[in-house]
C-alpha positions as CSV (number, residue, x, y, z in Angstrom):
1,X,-41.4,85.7,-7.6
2,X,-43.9,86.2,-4.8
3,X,-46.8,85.0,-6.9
4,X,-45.0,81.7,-7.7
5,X,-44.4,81.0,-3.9
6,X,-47.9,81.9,-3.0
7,X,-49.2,79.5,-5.7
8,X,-46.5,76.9,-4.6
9,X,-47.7,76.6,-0.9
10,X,-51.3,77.0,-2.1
11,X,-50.9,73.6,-4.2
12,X,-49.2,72.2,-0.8
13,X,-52.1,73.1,1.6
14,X,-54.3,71.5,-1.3
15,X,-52.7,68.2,-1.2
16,X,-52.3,68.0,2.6
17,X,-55.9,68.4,2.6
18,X,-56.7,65.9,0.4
19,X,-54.4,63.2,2.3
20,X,-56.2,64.1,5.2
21,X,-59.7,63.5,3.7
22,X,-58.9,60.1,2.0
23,X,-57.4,59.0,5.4
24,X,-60.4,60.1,7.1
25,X,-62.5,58.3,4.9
26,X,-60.5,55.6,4.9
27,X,-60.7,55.1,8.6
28,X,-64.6,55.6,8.7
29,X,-64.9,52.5,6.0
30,X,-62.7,50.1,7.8
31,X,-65.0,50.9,11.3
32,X,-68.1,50.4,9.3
33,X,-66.4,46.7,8.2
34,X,-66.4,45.9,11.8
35,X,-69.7,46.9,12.9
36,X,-71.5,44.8,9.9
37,X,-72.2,40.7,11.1
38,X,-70.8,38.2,10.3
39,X,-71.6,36.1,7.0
40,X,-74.0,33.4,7.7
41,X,-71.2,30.3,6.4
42,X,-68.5,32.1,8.9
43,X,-71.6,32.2,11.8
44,X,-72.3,28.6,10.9
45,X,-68.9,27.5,11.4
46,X,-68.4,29.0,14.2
47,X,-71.5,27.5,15.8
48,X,-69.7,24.2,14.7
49,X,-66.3,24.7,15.9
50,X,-66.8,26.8,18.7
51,X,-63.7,28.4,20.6
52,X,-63.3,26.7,24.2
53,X,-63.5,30.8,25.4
54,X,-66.7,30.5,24.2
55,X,-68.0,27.2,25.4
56,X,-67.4,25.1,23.0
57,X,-65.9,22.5,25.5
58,X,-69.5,21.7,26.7
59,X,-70.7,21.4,23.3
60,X,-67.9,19.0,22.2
61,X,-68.5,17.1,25.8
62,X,-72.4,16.4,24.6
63,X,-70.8,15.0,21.2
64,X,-68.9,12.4,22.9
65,X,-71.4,11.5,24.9
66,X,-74.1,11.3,22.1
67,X,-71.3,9.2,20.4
68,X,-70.0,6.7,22.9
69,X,-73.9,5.9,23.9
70,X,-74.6,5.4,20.3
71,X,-71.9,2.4,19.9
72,X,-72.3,1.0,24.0
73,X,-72.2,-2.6,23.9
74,X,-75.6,-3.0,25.6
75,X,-76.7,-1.7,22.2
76,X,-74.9,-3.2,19.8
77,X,-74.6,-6.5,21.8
78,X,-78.0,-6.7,22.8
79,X,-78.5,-9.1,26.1
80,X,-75.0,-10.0,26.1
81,X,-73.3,-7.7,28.4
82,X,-69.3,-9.0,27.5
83,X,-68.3,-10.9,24.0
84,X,-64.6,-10.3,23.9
85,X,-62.3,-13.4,24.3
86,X,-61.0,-13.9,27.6
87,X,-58.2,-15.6,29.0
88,X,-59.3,-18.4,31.3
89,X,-58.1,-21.7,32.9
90,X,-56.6,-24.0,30.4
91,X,-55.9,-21.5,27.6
92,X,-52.4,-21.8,26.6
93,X,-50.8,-18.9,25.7
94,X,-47.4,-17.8,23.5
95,X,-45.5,-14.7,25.0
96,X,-43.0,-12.7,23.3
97,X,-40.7,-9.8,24.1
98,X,-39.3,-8.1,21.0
99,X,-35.8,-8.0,20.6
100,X,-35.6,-10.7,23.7
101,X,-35.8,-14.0,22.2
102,X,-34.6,-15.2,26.1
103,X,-38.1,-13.9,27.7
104,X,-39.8,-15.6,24.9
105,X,-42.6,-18.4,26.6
106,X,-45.1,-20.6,25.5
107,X,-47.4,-21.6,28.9
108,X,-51.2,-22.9,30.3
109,X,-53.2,-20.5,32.3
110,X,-53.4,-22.3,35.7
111,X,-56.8,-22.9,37.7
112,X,-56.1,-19.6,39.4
113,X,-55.9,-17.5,36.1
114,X,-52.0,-16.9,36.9
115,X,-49.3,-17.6,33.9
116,X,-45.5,-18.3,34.9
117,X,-43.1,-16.0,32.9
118,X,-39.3,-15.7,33.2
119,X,-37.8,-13.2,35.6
120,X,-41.7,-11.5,36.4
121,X,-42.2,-14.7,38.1
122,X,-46.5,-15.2,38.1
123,X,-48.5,-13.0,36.5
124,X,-52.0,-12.7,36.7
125,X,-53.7,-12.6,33.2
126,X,-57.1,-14.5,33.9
127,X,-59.9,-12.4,32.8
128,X,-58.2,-10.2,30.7
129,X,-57.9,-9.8,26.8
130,X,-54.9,-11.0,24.9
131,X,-54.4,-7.1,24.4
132,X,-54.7,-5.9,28.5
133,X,-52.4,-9.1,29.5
134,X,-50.0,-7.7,27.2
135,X,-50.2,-3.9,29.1
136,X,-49.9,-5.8,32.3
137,X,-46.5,-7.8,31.2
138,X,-45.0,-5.3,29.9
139,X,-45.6,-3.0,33.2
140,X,-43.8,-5.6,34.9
141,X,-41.0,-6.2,33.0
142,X,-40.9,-1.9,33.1
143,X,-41.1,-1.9,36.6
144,X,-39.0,-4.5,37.1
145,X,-36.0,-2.7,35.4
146,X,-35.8,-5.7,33.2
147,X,-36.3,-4.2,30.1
148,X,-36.8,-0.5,29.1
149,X,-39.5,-0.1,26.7
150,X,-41.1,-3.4,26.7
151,X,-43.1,-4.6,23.3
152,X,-44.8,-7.4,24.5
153,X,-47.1,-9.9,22.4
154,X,-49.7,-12.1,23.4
155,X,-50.6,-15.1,21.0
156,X,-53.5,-17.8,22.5
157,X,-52.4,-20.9,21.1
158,X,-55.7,-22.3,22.2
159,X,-58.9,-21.2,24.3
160,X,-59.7,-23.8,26.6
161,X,-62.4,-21.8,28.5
162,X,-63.6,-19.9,25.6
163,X,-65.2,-22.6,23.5
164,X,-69.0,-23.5,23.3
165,X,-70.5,-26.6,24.8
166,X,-72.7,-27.9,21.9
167,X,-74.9,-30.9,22.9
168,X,-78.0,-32.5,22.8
169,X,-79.0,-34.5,19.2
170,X,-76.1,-33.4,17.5
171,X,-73.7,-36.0,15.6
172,X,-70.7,-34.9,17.5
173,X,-71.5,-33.4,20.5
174,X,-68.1,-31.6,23.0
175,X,-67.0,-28.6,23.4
176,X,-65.8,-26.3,20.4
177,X,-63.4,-23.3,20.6
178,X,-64.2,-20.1,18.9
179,X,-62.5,-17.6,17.3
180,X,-63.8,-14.3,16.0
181,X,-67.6,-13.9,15.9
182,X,-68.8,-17.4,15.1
183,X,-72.8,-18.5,14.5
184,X,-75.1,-21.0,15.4
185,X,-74.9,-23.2,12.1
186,X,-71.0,-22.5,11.9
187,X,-70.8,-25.0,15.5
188,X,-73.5,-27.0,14.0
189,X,-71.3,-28.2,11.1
190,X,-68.6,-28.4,13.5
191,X,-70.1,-30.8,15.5
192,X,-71.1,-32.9,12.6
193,X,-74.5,-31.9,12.2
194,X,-77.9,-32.8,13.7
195,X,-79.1,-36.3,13.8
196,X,-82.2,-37.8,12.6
197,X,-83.9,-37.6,16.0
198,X,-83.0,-33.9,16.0
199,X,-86.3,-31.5,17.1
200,X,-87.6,-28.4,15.8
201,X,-85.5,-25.8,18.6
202,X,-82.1,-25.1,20.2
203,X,-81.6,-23.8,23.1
204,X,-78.5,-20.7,23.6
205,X,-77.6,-20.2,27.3
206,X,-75.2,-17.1,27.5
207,X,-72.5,-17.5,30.2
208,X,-73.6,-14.8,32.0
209,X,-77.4,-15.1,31.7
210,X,-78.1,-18.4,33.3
211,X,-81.8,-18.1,33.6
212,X,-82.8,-16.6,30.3
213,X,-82.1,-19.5,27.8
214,X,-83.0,-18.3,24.4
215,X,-85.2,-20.4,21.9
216,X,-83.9,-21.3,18.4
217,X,-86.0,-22.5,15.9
218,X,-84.5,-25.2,13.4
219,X,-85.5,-27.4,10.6
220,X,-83.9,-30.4,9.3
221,X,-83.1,-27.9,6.6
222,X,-81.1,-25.4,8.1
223,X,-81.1,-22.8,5.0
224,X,-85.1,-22.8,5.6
225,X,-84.5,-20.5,8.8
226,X,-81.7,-18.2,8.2
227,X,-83.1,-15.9,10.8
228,X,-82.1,-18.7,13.0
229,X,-78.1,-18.4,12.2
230,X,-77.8,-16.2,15.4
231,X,-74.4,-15.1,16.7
232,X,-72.9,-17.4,19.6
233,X,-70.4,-16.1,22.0
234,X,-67.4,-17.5,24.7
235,X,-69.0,-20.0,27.0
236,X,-72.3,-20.8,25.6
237,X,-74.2,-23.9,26.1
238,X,-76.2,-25.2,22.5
239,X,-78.5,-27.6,23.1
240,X,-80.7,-29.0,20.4
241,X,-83.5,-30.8,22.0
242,X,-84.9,-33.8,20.5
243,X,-87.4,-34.5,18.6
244,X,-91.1,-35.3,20.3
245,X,-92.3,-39.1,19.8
246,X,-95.7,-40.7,19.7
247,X,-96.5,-44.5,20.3
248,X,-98.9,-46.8,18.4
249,X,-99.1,-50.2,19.6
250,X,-101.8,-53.5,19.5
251,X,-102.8,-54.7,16.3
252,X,-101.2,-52.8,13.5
253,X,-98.9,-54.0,11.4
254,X,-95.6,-52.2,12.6
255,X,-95.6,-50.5,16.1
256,X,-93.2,-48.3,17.0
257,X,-92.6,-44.9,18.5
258,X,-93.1,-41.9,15.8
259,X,-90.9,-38.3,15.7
260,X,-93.1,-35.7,15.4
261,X,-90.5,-33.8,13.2
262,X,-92.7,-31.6,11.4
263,X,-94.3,-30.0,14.3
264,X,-97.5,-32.2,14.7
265,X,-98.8,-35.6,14.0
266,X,-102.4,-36.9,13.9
267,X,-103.6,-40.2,14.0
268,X,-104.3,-41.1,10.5
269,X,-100.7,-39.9,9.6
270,X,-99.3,-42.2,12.8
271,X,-101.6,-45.0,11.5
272,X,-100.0,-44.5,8.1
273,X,-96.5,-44.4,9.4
274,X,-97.2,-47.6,11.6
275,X,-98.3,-49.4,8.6
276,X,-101.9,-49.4,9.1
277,X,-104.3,-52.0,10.6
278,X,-104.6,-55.5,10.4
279,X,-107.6,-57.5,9.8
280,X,-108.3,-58.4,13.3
281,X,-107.9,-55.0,14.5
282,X,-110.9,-53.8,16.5
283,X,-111.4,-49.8,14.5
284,X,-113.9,-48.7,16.7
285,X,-112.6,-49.6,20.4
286,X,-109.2,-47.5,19.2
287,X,-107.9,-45.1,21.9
288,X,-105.3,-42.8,22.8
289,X,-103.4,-42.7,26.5
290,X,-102.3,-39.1,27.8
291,X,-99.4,-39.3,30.0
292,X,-99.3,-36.3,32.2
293,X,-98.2,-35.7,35.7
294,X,-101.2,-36.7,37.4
295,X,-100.8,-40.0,35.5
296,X,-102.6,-41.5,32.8
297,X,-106.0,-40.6,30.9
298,X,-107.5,-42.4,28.4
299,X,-109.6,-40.9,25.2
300,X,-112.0,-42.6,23.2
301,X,-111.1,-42.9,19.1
302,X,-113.7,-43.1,16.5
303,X,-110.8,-44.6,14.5
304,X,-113.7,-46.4,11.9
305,X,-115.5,-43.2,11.3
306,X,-112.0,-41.3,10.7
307,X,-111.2,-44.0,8.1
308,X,-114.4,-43.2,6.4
309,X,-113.7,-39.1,6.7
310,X,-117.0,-39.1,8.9
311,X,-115.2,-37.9,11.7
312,X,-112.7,-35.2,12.2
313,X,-109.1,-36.2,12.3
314,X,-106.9,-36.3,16.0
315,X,-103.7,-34.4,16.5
316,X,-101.8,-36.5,19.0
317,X,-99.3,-34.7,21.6
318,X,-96.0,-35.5,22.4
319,X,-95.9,-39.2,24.4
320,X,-99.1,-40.2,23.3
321,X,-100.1,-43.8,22.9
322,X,-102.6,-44.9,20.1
323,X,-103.7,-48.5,21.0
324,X,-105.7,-50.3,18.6
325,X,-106.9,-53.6,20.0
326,X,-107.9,-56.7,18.5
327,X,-111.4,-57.5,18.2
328,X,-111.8,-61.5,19.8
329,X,-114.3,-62.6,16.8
330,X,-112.6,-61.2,14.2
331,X,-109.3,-63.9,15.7
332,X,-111.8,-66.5,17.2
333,X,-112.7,-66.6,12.9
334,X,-109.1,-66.0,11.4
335,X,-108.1,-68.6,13.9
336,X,-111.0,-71.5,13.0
337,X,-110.2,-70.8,9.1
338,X,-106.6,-70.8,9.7
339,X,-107.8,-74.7,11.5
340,X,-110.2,-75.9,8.7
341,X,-107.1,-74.2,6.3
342,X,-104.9,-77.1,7.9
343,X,-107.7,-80.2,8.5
344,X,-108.6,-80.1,4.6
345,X,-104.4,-80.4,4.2
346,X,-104.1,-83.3,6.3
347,X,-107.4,-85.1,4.7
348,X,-106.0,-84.3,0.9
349,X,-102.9,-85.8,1.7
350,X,-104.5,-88.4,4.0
351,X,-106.2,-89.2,0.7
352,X,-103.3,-89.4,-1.6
């Protein structure tokens, strides 16, 4: 019996110290878990998704500002430094309150940019976007105590003072309100397209660049420069200049002032144009007057030796005259056959 209890409590102390080894182990691997570093995916996230105890505020800070300079409108607008639609003078608006058909209004945006609406008496919306005038009405029907909770909307019927001023050798030259982000050949078609005394450039003045006028190039064509289709914005001025002309006069058979519409002009092309000369015409004593602001200058033409391609060709400039004169014998003879023409009439019939 004594033998079975000393083996009994032998097995016992056994097993207790086996539990206390494998919890001793146990303990030792869980510490060494700990001390080992982090995998390199959980390191990388949390170098992207830092805690704030641990900076990551600042970090997030120098995202948002990487992010809002990347889309600034000084960017993505380029010289323009405002492009949104804003209310002005003359734009008639349409306001609505929902679920208050009574506050409902349709008014014009006085001189002074202030709009009369029921109950907030005037209200100053000139300036502003269709989206901050509705902030500001409903602020003041909030604070007001007219209505609790205000939805406001703000439809422009029509912008008066956001249109572009299109001008110059167009067909239909006014004024042309915009909506959304319109282009140069969009107004162009508008305005009924340009006219046959159009010029090779327009010229964009942004509201709010006076003195930098941009320089368009255009072509009768307009699909042949389709770099030219730039983007126009509220309150522009489009002027399309017209064309340059050159003037031949004297003795050719059509004088008349020329369009340089394909950039130059020389004087065997406005010779052409003008018909070419006459038979009294006087070749060699051609010339061409320069207007400039010191006055007028004259240059000598060897138009003769040009007609015979012994002599280089002239480009004219814009409000040049080419005068070919008449050469006195060449009339004195046209004149005395056109006279011995008419005697031997009179004697033929004097003989009949």
């Amino acid at each position: 019996m004594q033998l079975l209890c000393w083996n009994l409590s032998r097995q016992l102390k056994l097993a207790c110290v086996a539990i206390l080894i494998g919890s001793l182990l146990f303990v030792a691997s869980g510490m060494a878990q700990e001390q080992q570093p982090a995998p390199a995916s959980e390191k990388k996230s949390s170098e992207i998704f830092p805690s704030a105890n641990t900076g990551g505020a600042s970090v997030n800070a120098g995202s948002t500002d990487e992010s809002k300079s990347a889309s600034s409108p000084a960017e993505t607008k380029g010289p323009l430094l405002d492009s949104a639609l804003r209310l002005g003078p003359g734009d008639l608006v349409e306001v609505s309150v929902f679920n208050v058909p009574e506050l409902s209004s349709k008014a014009r945006v006085s001189n002074s940019g202030d709009v009369y609406l029921p109950l907030i008496d005037y209200v100053h919306i000139g300036g502003l976007t269709a989206d901050e005038a509705q902030a500001v009405i409903e602020k003041r029907l909030e604070d007001g105590g007219f209505v609790k909770g205000p939805h406001v909307s703000v439809y422009v019927d029509q912008y008066a003072s956001q249109g572009v001023s299109v001008l110059g050798e167009i067909a239909r030259p006014g004024v042309y309100p915009i909506a959304g982000e319109p282009r140069l050949f969009d107004l162009i078609s508008a305005a009924g397209g340009l006219t046959d005394k159009s010029g090779k450039s327009a010229t964009i003045t942004h509201r709010n660049q006076q003195d930098k006028p941009a320089v368009i190039p255009l072509s009768k064509n307009l699909a042949d420069n389709p770099g030219s289709n730039v983007q126009v914005f509220p309150g522009d001025t489009v002027i399309v200049r017209p064309a340059d002309i050159v003037y031949v006069c004297g003795d050719v058979v059509r004088p008349a002032g020329l369009l340089i519409d394909r950039g130059t002009l020389t004087v065997l092309q406005a010779l052409a144009l003008a018909g070419g000369t006459t038979r009294t015409s006087k070749p060699n004593a051609a010339k061409i007057i320069h207007r400039n602001a010191s006055g007028m200058t004259e240059t000598h033409v060897e138009l003769k030796k040009i007609l015979q391609a012994k002599a280089p060709d002239v480009t004219l400039n814009p409000d040049d005259i080419l005068f070919v004169p008449s050469s006195g014998f060449k009339t004195a003879m046209q004149d005395n056959a056109s006279l011995a023409i008419q005697v031997a009439s009179l004697s033929l019939v004097a003989v009949r």
